[in-house]
Every structure is written in C-alpha cells, then in structure tokens.
N, C-alpha and C positions, 0 to 999 in steps of 0.2 A: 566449464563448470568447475566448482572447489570440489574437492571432499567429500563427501557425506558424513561428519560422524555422528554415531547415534546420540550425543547430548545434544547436539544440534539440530537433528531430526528429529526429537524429542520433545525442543520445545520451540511451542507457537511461532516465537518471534523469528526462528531461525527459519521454519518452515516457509514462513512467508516471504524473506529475504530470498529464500533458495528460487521461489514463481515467481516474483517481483522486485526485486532489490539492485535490479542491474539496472541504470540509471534510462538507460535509452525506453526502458521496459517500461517504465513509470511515466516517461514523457508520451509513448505510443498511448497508454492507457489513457493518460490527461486529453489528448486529444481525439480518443476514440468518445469521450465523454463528451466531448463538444463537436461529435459529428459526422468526424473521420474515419472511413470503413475502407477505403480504397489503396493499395499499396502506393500508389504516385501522389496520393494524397498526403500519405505518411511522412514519404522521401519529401514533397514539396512542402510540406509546413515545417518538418526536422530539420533539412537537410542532412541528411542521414547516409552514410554508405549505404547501396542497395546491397551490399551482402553482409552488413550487419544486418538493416532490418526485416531479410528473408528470413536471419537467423533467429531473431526476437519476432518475430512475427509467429515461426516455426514455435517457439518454445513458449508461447504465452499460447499457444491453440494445443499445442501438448498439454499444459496445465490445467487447461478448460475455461481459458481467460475466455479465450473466444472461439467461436463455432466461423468454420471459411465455408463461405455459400457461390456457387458458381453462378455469374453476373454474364455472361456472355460466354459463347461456344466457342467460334473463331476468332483467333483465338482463344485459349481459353482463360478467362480472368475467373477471379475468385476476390472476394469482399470479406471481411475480418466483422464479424457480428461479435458485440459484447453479450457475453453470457448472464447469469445468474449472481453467479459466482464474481464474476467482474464490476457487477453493479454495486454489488457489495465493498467493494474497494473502495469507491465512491467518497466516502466519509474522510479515506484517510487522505485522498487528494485533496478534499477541503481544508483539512488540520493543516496540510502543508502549505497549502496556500496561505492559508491563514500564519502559520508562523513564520512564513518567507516575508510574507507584506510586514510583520512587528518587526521581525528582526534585519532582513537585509535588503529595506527600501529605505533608505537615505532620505531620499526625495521624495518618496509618496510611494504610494497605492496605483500598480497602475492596470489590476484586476483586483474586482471586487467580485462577490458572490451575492447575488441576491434573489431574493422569491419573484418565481417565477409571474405572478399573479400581480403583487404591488411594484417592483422594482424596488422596494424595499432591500437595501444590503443586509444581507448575514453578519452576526458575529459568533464564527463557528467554537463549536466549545464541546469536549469529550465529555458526556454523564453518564452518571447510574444510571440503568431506565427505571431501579426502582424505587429514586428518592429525588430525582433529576438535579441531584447535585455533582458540580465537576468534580472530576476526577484529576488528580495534581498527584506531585510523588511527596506532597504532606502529609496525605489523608491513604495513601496506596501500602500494600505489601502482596508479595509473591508469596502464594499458598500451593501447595500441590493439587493436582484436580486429579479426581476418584480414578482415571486409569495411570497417574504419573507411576514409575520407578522407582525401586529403591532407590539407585544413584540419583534420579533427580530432587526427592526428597529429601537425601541426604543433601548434595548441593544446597537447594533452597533454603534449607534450615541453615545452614552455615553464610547465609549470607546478610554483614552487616548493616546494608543499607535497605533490605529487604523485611530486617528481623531484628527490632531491637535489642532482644532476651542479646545476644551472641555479640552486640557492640563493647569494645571493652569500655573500662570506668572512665571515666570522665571526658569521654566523649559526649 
C-alpha cells in the first residue's frame, strides 16, 4: 500500500483508489459481478498468482467490498459475497467498459451490457439524477462539500481547469 496523505485521504477520488484502484482489485470486482464468489474461481477466470489474490481478496473484504461466508467445513473454504457497498461500484464498471469498447477496441465490441429483460444493449452514460443530463468535464467543476478543509478548499479554488475565475487571460 502507498502513503496515506491527508489531501489524499481527503478527497473522494483518492479514497476510492486507495479500496479499489489496484488493477487485479477491479478485475476480481468485474467478475464477482458476473458471478464469481469462489477463490479457484477467481485464480481460474484471472489467472492470478494465488498470493496475490489472497491478498486482494484480503483487502477488498477489509474495505467492506465483500462479506467471506464459510461454504464447507473440511476443509475449510469460504466464498467472497458482494456487499452493499460493492454493488454500488457497479456503475463504474460499466463506464469502463463502456469506454474500453470506444476507445480501445480496434475491432469491435466484444462485451456488450445490456437489459436484463430485452437483451437490449446499454449505452452506459454518467447523469445528474436531477436533470438526467450527462455529466462531461464541459459542463463539470470541483466545489468543496460542507465538511472539506481549509487546505482542500484552498486547493480547489486554485484549480484552473476546475475553476474558471483563477485561469489566466487568454486562455
């Protein structure tokens, strides 16, 4: 694990990087999505070092990604259940998919997402929930939220691409 520092600890994006940003972390997640609760299942869809994914296995059930439920006594096995909070991730897996298939499939699409009900494909897309218009870094700027910091508010405010007011002229 990095570091901790507090500007990092402090804001969202870093926090979320620190529970899920290790890449194998993201992939056990995608595939606990579509199914996968089992460690040999993990290792057999990854191909994963088994002591990496005890490790990532270890540290996404520390975060609360997932809840381990014991599945047999003798020995004793244990199953990796998606949490709450895990479900909740959900969204961003789709965003990545969805920008893996625009940006780095050559050749096609060779996972789609679609509704469960029609087989209808998705075209996944980040909104406001309260104008259901996307969200792009056109229309976006970082605001402090009611418990930020001085120092992160100071930061934020000083940030060009975040904060028109502070971009110099003619830009």
């Amino acid at each position: 694990m990095q570091p901790k520092s507090p500007s990092i600890l402090e804001c969202p994006v870093g926090r979320a990087v620190e529970t899920v940003g290790e890449w194998w972390s993201i992939l056990i997640l995608r595939d606990a999505f579509q199914g996968a609760t089992r460690f040999d299942e993990f290792s057999q869809n990854l191909g994963i070092a088994p002591n990496i994914l005890s490790r990532r296995l270890a540290h996404l059930t520390e975060s609360g990604m997932f809840t381990r439920r014991r599945y047999q006594d003798r020995p004793p096995r244990y199953e990796y259940v998606l949490t709450d909070k895990a479900r909740d991730f959900f969204p961003v897996i789709a965003t990545l998919l969805a920008w893996g298939n625009k940006h780095l499939a050559p050749k096609g699409e060779s996972i789609l997402l679609a509704n469960r009900n029609s087989a209808r494909p998705f075209d996944p897309v980040v909104v406001d929930a309260a104008n259901m218009q996307p969200i792009t870094l056109a229309n976006t700027i970082a605001i402090p939220g009611p418990r930020a910091s001085r120092g992160m508010r100071k930061h934020l405010a000083s940030l060009k691409a975040m904060n028109p007011a502070v971009a110099p002229a003619g830009d």
